[in-house]
N, C-alpha and C positions, 0 to 999 in steps of 0.2 A: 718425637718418636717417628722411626719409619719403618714401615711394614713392607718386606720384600717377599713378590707373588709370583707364583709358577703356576701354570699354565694346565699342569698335571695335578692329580688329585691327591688326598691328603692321606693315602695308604702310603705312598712315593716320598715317605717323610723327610729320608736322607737330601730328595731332589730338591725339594721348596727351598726356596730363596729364603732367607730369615730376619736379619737381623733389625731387630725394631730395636735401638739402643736408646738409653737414656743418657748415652755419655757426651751425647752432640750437642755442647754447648757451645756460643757464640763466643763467649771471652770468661777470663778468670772469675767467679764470683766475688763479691768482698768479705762475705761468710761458707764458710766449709758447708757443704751437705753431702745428701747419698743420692747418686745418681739413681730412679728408678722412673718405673712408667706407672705407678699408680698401683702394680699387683704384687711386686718384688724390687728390693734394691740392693745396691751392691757399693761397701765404701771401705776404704782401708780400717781396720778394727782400731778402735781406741786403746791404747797405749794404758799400761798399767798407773792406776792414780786420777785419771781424766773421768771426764763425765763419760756418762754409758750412753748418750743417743746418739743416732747413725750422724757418721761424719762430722763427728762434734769438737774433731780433733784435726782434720784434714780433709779437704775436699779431694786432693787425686796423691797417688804415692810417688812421690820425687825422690827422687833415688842418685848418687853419684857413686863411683865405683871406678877403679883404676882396672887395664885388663887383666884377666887370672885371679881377680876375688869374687868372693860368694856373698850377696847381702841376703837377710831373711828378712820376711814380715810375715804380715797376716791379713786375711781378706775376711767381711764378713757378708753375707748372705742374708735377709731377711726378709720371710716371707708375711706380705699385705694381705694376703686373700683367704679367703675363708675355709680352704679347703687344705690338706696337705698338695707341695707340686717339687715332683723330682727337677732337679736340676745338674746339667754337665756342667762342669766348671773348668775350665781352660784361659790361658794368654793366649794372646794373639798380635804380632805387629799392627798398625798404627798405617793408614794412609785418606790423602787428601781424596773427595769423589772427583773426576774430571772434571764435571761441569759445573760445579757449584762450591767447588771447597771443604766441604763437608768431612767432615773427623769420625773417618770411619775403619773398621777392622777386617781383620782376614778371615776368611769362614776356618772353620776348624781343620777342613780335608785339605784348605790351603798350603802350601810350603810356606814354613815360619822360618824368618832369616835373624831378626835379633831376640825383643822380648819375649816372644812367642815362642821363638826356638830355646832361649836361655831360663826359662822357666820353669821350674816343677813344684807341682801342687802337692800336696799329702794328698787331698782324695779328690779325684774326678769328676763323681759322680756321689749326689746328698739330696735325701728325701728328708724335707724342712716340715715341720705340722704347722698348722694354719697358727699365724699368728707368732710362729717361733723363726730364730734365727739360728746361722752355722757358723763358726769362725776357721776358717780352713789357715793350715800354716804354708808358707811358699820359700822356695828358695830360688834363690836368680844369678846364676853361676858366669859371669862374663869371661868369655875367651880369651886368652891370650893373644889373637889376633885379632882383638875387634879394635873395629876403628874408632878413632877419635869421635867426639861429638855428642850429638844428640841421636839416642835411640827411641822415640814413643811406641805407647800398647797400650793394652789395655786387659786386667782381669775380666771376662766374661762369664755369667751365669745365663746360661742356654734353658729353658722349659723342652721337657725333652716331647711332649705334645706338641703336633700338629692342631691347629686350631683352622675353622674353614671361614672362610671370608663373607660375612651375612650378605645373601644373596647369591651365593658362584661356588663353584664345587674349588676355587683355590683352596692350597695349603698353606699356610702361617705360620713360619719359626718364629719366636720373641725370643731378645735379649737383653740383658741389662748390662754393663759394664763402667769398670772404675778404670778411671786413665792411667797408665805409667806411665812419666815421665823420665827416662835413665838417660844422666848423661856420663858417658865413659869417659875417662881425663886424657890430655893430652890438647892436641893444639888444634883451637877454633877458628873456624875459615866461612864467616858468613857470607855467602855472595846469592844476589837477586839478579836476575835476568826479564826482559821482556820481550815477547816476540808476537810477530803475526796480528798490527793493529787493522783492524779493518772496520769498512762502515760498509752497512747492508742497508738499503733503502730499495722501493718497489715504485721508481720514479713516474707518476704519473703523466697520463697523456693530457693533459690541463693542470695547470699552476694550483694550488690549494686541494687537491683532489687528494692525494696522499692519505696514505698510511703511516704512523710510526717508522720512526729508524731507530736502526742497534749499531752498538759501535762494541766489539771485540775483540780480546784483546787474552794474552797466554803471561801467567807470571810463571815465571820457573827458581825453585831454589835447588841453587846451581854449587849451593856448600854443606856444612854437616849443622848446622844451627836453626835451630825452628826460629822462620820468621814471622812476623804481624803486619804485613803489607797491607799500606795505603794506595791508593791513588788518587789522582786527581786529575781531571777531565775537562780540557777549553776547547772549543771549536770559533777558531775567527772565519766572518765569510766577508763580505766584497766590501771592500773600503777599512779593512780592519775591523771592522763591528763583531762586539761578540757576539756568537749566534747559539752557545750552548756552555753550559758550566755544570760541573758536577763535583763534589769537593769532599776529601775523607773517605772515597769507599773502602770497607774491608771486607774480606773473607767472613764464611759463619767461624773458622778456626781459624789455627797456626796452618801455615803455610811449610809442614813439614820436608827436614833435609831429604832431596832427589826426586821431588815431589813436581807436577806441573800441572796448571789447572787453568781451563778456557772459562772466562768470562764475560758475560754478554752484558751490557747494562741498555736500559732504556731512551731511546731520544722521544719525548712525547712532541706533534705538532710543529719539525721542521719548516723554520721559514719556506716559503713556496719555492722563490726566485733565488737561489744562494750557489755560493762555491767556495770552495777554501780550505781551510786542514785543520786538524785534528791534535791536540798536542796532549800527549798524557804525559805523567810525572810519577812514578812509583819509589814509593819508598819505603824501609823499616820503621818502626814504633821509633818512634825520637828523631827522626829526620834525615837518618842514616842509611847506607847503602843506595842514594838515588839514580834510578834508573830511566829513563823516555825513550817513548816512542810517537810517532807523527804517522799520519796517513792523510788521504785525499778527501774531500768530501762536495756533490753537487745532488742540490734537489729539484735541477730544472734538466727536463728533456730538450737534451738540443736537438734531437731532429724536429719534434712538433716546434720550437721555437726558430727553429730555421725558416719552418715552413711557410709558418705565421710572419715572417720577415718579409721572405719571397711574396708571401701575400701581399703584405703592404707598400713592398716598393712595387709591384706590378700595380695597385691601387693608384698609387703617388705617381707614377709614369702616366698611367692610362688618363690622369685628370691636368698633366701638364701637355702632354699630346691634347687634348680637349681645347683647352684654354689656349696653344700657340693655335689651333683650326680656325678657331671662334676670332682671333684676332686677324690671321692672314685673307682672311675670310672678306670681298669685298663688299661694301657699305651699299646698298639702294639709295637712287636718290629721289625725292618725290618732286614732279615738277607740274605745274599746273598749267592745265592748255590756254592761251591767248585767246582772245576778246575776238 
């Protein structure tokens, strides 16, 4: 769940940031449920014949559709909490967070360009009594000019309250939502790009002194197909030795079509004295579409390493100067006086 905070107070309802979604999951489940936060959830409605508990039929609505037809379904609403709680109910496009990957939605005052736009709900707005649920009808009308691919969204159920942040006069929208997955027919063009790998290190002024390094890096899906990007992570430093490995990262989601997202990963305790590169490896679920990129990498400062050079050959001079003085240097001789 994430709670989105504004700075304004909880009169400024429209202004708060909102959405605490339940729909940000890391990867497919291997059983259906209803996405919720604990107080309300939200799942495609059970199919006539099937069991009647939330998501018992399907954990998100996956939908295909050629352009210029109409699919319908149904969403249902379910209120946990003890009290009755109005809810707006809206679609909304589907996008990756920059920084983290994260499978998230359009606010509602947003411009909606696919699911969000091709959407309509029978009702809007539904005040649920504590413990009951709503089953809204939808219809999802795709264009005749939409493009091929993959479109995500997602149904959302909004609490139309302001709630205040314990401790701060912030204001708190919640939402729940259930993913759409639409893909429009025609011809699939998966492509993954990488860009912009870079290492950040805070090269101390003595060997071991050091902080943490990050190594950075931008995947971009550069086609209409939701990806599952891997990567994989080698840094060799002096003499080929590896000096860091990291293997399988993914995203918390898909790596949705037009979508591009910076990620930072961790270097704990770089060698002190190092240099060398960076090599990453990205690729789709299966091994498919691989991508690399390379950067630089050093955790020693060459000027204080210089310095410290200069030190020691001025050391090493000053004691071979020493040692030719001490030899050209001539001898006493001791002679004892005669009888």
């Amino acid at each position: 769940m994430h709670h989105h905070r504004s700075a304004r107070p909880a009169s400024a309802a429209l202004a708060v940031l909102f959405l605490a979604l339940g729909l940000l999951i890391v990867a497919e489940p291997t059983t259906a449920y209803a996405a919720d936060n604990g107080r309300w959830s939200v799942f495609p409605a059970v199919r006539k014949g099937e069991s009647d508990a939330p998501g018992a039929d399907r954990a998100h609505f996956r939908m295909t559709a050629k352009p210029g037809s109409t699919l319908r379904d149904r969403v249902t609403v379910s209120n946990l909490a003890k009290e009755p709680v109005t809810f707006l109910v809206y679609a909304a496009d589907a996008y990756n967070t920059p920084r983290d990957g994260g499978f998230a939605v359009r606010e509602p005052t947003e411009r909606q360009r696919s699911v969000g736009a091709w959407t309509r709900l029978q009702r809007s707005e539904v005040t649920i009594a504590a413990g009951g649920r709503a089953t809204i009808p939808f219809t999802l009308t795709v264009p005749g000019s939409a493009s091929p691919g993959d479109h995500p969204g997602a149904i959302i159920a909004l609490d139309k309250r302001v709630a205040r942040a314990q401790g701060t006069g912030v204001g708190i929208r919640q939402a729940v939502g259930a993913r759409v997955y639409l893909q429009v027919s025609g011809e699939r063009a998966p492509a993954l790009r990488v860009e912009d790998v870079r290492f950040d290190y805070d090269v101390p002024l003595l060997p071991g002194l050091g902080k943490d390094a990050t190594i950075s890096y931008t995947l971009v899906n550069r086609g209409n197909v939701l990806l599952e990007p891997r990567v994989d992570l080698e840094a060799k430093g002096l003499f080929g030795r590896t000096s860091f490995t990291d293997v399988g990262h993914e995203l918390p989601a898909e790596l949705l079509p037009g979508q591009r997202v910076r990620v930072t990963q961790h270097w704990a305790a770089p060698p002190p004295l190092d240099w060398g590169s960076i090599e990453l490896i990205a690729s789709d679920k299966g091994g498919e579409l691989v991508e690399s990129g390379t950067a630089r990498y050093r955790t020693v400062n060459w000027t204080v390493l210089s310095l410290l050079a200069l030190v020691l050959v001025a050391l090493l001079a000053s004691l071979v100067v020493r040692r030719r003085k001490a030899k050209d240097r001539p001898t006493a001789v001791s002679r004892t006086p005669r009888a």
